[in-house]
PALO-843791 format. One record per atom (N, C-alpha, C): residue in three letters; x, y, z. Coordinates in Angstrom, 2 decimals. Example, Ala and Ser with C-alpha at 12.3 -4.5 7.8 and 13.67 -1.06 7.14 Angstrom:
# PALO-843791
  res       c1       c2       c3
  ALA    13.19    -5.69     7.80
  ALA    12.30    -4.50     7.80
  ALA    13.20    -3.30     7.80
  SER    12.85    -2.25     7.08
  SER    13.67    -1.06     7.14
  SER    12.90     0.03     7.87
***
This chain:
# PALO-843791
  res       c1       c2       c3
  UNK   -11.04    26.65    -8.65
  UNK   -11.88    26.64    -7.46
  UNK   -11.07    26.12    -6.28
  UNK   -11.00    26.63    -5.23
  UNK   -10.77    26.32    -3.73
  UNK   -11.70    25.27    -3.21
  UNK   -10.47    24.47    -2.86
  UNK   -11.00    23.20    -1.79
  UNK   -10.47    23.36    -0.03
  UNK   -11.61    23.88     0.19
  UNK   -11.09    24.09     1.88
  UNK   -11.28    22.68     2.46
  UNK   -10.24    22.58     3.43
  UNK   -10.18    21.26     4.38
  UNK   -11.11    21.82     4.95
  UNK   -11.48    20.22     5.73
  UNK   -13.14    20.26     6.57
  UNK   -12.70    20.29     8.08
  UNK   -12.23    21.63     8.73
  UNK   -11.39    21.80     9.62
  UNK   -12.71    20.79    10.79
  UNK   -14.14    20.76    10.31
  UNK   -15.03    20.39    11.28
  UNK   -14.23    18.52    11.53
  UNK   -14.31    17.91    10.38
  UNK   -14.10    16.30    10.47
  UNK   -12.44    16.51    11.06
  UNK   -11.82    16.97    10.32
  UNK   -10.28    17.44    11.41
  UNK   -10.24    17.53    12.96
  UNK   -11.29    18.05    13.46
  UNK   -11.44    18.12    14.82
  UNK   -12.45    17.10    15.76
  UNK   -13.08    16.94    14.93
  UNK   -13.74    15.22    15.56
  UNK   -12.88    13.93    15.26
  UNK   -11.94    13.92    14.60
  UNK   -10.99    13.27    14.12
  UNK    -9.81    13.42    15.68
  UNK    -9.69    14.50    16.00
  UNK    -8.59    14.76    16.86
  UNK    -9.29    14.42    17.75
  UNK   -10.44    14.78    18.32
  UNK   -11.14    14.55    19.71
  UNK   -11.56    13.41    19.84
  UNK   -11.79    12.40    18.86
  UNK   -11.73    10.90    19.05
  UNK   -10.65    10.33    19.77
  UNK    -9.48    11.06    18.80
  UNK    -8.31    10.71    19.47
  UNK    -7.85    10.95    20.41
  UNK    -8.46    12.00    20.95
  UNK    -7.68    12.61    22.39
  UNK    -8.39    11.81    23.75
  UNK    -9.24    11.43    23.03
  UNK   -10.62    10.81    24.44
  UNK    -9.98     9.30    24.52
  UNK    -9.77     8.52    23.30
  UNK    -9.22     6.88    23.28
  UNK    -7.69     7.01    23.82
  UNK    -7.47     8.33    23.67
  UNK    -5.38     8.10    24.51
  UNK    -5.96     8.59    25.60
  UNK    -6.26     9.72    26.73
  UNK    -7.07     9.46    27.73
  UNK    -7.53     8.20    28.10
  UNK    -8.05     7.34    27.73
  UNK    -8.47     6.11    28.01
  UNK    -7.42     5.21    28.17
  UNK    -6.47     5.50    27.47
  UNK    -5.40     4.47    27.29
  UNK    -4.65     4.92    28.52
  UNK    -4.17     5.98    28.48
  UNK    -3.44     6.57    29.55
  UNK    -4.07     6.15    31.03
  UNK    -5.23     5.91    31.26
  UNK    -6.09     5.68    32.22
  UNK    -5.84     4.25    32.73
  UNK    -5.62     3.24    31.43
  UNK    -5.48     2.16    31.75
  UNK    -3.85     1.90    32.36
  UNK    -2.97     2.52    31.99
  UNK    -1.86     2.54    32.23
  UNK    -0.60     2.41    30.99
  UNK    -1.04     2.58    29.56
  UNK    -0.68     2.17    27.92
  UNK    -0.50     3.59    27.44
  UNK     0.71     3.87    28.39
  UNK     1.48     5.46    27.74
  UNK     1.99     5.24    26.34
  UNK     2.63     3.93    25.90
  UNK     2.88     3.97    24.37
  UNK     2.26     3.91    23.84
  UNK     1.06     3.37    23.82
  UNK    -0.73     3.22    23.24
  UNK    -0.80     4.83    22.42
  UNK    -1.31     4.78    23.80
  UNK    -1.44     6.62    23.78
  UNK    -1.07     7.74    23.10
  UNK     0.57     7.26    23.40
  UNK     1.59     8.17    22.32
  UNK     0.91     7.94    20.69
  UNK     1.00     6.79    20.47
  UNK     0.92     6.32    19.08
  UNK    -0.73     6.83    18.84
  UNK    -1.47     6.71    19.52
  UNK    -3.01     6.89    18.84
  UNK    -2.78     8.72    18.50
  UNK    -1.75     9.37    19.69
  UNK    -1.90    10.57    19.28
  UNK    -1.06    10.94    17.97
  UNK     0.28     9.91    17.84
  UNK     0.87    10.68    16.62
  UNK     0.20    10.55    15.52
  UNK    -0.82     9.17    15.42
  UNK    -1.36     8.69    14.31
  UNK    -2.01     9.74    13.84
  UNK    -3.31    10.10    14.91
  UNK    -4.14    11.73    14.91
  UNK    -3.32    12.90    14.02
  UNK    -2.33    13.01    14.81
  UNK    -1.98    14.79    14.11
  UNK    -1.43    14.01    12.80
  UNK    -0.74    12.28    12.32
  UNK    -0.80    12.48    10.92
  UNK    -2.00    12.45    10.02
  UNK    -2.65    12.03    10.75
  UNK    -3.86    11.63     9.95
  UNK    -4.57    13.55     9.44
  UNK    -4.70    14.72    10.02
  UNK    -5.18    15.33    10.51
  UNK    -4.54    16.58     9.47
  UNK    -2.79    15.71     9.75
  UNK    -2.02    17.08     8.80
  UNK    -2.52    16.56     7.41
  UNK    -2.40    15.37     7.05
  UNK    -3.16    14.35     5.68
  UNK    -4.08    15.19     5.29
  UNK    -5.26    15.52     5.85
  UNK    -6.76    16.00     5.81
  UNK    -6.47    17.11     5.59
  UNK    -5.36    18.08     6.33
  UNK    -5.27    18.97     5.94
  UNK    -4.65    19.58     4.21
  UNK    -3.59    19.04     3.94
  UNK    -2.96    19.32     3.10
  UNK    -4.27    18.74     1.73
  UNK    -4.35    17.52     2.13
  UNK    -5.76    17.23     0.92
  UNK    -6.65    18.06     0.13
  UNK    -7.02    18.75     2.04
  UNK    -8.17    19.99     1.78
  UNK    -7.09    21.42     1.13
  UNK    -5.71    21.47     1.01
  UNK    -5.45    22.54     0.99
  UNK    -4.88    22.24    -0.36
  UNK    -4.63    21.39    -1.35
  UNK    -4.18    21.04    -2.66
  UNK    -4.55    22.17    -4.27
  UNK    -5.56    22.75    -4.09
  UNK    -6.21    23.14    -4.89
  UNK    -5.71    24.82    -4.61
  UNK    -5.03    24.82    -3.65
  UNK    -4.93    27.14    -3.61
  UNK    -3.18    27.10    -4.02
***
């Protein structure tokens, strides 16, 4: 059986992230920022490959 990643929690996952580095960036915490976003796409590729283990 196929385990599809939950491309939905993948993308509320990213758009959390994209709105709190926006914020950060706002405050003036460009390394903040950087880091909340690299954390995102690892966290995201994680979720992905998880969901993709099983094909």
């Amino acid at each position: 059986m196929c385990n599809q990643p939950d491309f939905e929690q993948m993308y509320y996952t990213l758009f959390r992230s994209v709105t709190h580095a926006t914020t950060l960036l706002e405050q003036g915490n460009t390394v903040r920022a950087y880091l909340a976003l690299v954390d995102a796409q690892r966290t995201t590729e994680e979720m992905y490959i998880a969901g993709d283990e099983d094909v």
